[in-house]
N, C-alpha and C positions, 0 to 999 in steps of 0.2 A: 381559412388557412392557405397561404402560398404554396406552391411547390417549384421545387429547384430540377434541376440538369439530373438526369443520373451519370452513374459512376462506375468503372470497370471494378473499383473496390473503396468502404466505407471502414474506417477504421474507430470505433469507442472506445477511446486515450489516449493520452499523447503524451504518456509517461514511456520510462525504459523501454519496454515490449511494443507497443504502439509506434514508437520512432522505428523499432527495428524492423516491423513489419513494412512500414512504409519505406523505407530506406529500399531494401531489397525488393519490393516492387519495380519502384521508378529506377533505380540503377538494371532493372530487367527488362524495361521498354512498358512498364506501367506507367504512362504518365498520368491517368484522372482516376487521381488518388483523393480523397476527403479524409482530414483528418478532426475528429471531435473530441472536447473536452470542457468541463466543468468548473475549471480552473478560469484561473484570467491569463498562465502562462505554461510555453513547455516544458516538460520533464517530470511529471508526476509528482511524487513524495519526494524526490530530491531535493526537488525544486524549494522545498521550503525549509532545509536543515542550512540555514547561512554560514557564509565565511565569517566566522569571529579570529580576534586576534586571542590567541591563546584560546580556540575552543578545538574541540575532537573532531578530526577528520574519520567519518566510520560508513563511506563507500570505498569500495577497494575496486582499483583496477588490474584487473587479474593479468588481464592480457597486457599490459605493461611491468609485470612483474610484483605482485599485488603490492602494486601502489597506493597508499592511501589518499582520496581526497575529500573536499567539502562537500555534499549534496548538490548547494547551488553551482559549484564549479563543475560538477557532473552533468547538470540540466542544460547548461550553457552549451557543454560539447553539444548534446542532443539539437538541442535551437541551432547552432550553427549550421549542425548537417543538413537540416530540413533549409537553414534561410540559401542554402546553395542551389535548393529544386525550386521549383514549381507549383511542388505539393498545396493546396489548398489546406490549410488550416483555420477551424473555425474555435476560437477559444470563448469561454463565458457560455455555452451552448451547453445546454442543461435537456439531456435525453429524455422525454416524457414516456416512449412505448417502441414498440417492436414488431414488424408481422415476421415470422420466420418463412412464412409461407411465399410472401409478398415479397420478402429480401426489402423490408422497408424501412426507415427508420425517421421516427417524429420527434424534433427536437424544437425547442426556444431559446433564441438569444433578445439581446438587448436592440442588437442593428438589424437582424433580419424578421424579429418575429417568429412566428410557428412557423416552421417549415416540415416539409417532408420529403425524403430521397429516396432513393432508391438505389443499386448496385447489384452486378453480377457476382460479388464476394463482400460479406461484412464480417471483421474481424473484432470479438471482447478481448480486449484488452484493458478491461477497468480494475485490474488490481486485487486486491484484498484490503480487508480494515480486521483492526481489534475487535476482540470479544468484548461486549459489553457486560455487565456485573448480569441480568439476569439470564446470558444466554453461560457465565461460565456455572452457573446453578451453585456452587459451593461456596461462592460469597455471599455472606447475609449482615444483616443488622441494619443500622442507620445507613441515611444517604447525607452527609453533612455536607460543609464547602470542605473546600481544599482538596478534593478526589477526582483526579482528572486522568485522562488517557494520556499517553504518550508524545500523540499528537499534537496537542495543547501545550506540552513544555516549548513548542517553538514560536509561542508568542508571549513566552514568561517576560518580555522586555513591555509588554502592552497592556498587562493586567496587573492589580495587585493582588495577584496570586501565587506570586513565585518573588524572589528564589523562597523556596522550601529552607530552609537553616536545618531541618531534622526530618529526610526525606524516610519514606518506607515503600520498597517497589514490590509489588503483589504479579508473578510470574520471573521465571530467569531464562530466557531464550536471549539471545546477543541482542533483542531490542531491549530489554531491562538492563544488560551490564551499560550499553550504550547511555541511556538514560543518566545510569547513575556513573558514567563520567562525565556527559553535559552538566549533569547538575552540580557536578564537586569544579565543576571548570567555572560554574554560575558561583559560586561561592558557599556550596551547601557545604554538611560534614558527608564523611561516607556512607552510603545508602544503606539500611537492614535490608536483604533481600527474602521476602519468602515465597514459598510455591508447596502446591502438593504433590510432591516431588521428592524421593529420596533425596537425589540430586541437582545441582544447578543442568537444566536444559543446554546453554549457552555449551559447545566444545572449548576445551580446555586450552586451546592456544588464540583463541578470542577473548577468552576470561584472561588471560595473559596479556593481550595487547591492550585490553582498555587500564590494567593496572599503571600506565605511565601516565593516570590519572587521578586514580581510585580504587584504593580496595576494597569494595563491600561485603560484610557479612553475610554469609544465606545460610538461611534456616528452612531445612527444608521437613515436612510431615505428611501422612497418611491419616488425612482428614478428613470427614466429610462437607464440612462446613470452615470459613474463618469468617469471623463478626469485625465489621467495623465500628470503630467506636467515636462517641463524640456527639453531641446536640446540633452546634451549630458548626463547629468546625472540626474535622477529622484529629484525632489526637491518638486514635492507635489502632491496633487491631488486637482479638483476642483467638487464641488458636490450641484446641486442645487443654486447658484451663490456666494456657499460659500468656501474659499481655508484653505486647511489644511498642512501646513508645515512639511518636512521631508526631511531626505539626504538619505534616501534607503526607496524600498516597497517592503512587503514580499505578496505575492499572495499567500493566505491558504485555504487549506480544498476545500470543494464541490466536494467530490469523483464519479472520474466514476468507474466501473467496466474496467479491461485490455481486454477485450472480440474481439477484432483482431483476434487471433488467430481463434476463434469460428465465426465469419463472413467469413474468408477466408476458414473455413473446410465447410461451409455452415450449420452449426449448427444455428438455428432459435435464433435470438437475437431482443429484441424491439429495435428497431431504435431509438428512443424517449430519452428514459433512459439509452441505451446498454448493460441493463442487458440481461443475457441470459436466455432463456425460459426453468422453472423448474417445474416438476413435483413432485409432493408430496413425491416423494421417494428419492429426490436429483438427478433426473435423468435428462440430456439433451433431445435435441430433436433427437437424435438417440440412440438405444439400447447401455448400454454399454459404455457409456460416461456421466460423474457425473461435479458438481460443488461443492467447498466448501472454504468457508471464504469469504473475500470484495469481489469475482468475485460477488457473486450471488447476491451485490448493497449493499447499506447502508455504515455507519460509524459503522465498530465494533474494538475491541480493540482486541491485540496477542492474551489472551488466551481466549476469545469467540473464536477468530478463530482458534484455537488448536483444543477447544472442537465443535467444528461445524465441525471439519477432520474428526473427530472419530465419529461424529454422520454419517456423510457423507459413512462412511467407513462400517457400520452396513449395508447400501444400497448396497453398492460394493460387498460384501461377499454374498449378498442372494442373486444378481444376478451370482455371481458366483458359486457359490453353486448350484444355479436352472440348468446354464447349464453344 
């Protein structure tokens, strides 16, 4: 295994919160900064919701006056700011492990190989992902085709598995209303939404802005279970002894934190939730190692987590400063 330079600070992502935290670094007199990600480009999950003509713009730039834009138009601002430093950016760089102890971190690309760094401040910033069907415990039955994450509708132009003509989205936080106006913009009908959930999740002037798309239905139940149904391809689900018709189901929302990495470096993480254990100053359960954006739980949007890097990053600097 090679090993590289170290670093005053090591940042894992280079989505929203990851640029933020670097940004505010180097505009602070941090210049050897690394930045890492698993991608082949920057700006996280943005990065992959494209500009289409006639598709939903659903990042908002707040501090422009919640302006709507494309994800990828989002990711680019992010790329720009960075292509203005310095900042070392290592993309395709896939994190194998962690010493919290060591402030170390071992990753693999394609150009370098295994390497291994080191730094005075290492910052997660790797996001969150969807719940998968057995971690939401309440979805059962068949696993057919056509049942995909959220995710996966951003390469419905690459598979023959979309467009969906009779979508059904299983959850309603604003990533299912999103969904089910991509998909009525893909050429679907409007989406059945269900959840267990009195209520649609989603705030009600979100559910309002995606209707200049789609109106979907939600059904919402106090259930313990809903069954999928179908052999080889998803055709509905069943819920309470009632069935709801569809030829694909999108499984949306219910974010966990990516916090893997931070369990295998033994950094203190609830079990429960898998968020990882945060101290008032955005600091980990070891000296020297921070969180910033969806790692640290919740549903927040790119530029919260832009500005949660940079708040994040105020902690980084006065730890580094102190020693």
């Amino acid at each position: 295994m090679n090993s590289n330079k170290d670093y005053k600070a090591i940042i894992i992502g280079a989505g929203p919160a990851g640029v933020g935290v670097a940004m505010k670094l180097y505009n602070s007199g941090i210049k050897s900064v690394l930045i890492l990600d698993r991608n082949d480009k920057i700006g996280g999950i943005p990065s992959f919701y494209k500009r289409e003509k006639g598709g939903v713009k659903t990042f908002m730039r707040w501090s422009r006056g919640a302006y709507p834009v494309f994800g990828q138009d989002f990711a680019k601002w992010l790329e720009k700011l960075i292509s203005k430093t310095d900042i070392e950016v290592k993309l395709d760089s896939l994190v194998l492990e962690i010493d919290a102890k060591g402030k170390t971190v071992t990753f693999v690309n394609p150009k370098d190989g295994k390497l291994s760094v080191s730094a005075e401040a290492i910052i997660m910033a790797s996001g969150s992902r969807e719940e998968n069907i057995a971690e939401r415990k309440w979805l059962a039955g068949a696993r057919p085709s056509r049942v995909m994450y959220t995710k996966q509708l951003l390469n419905f132009d690459k598979n023959d598995l979309l467009p969906i003509k009779k979508p059904l989205i299983i959850g309603s936080d604003v990533i299912a209303y999103a969904a089910a106006a991509k998909l009525k913009a893909a050429g679907s009908s409007d989406a059945i939404i269900v959840d267990n959930t009195s209520n649609p999740k989603c705030p009600i002037h979100e559910r309002l802005y995606f209707r200049f798309w789609t109106n979907p239905s939600f059904h919402g139940f106090n259930a313990k279970t809903m069954e999928i149904e179908g052999k080889e391809s998803a055709t509905g689900i069943r819920v309470n002894g009632e069935h709801f018709d569809c030829d694909g189901i999108v499984i949306s929302g219910e974010l966990i934190p990516n916090s893997e990495l931070a369990l295998i470096g033994d950094l203190k993480v609830n079990v429960l939730s898998r968020i990882p254990v945060i101290n008032k100053n955005n600091q980990l359960s070891e000296p020297g190692w921070f969180a910033a954006g969806n790692i640290r739980g919740g549903f927040h949007g790119a530029e919260w987590c832009y500005f949660n890097g940079k708040r994040t990053a105020v902690s980084v600097l006065k730890y580094i400063n102190k020693k």
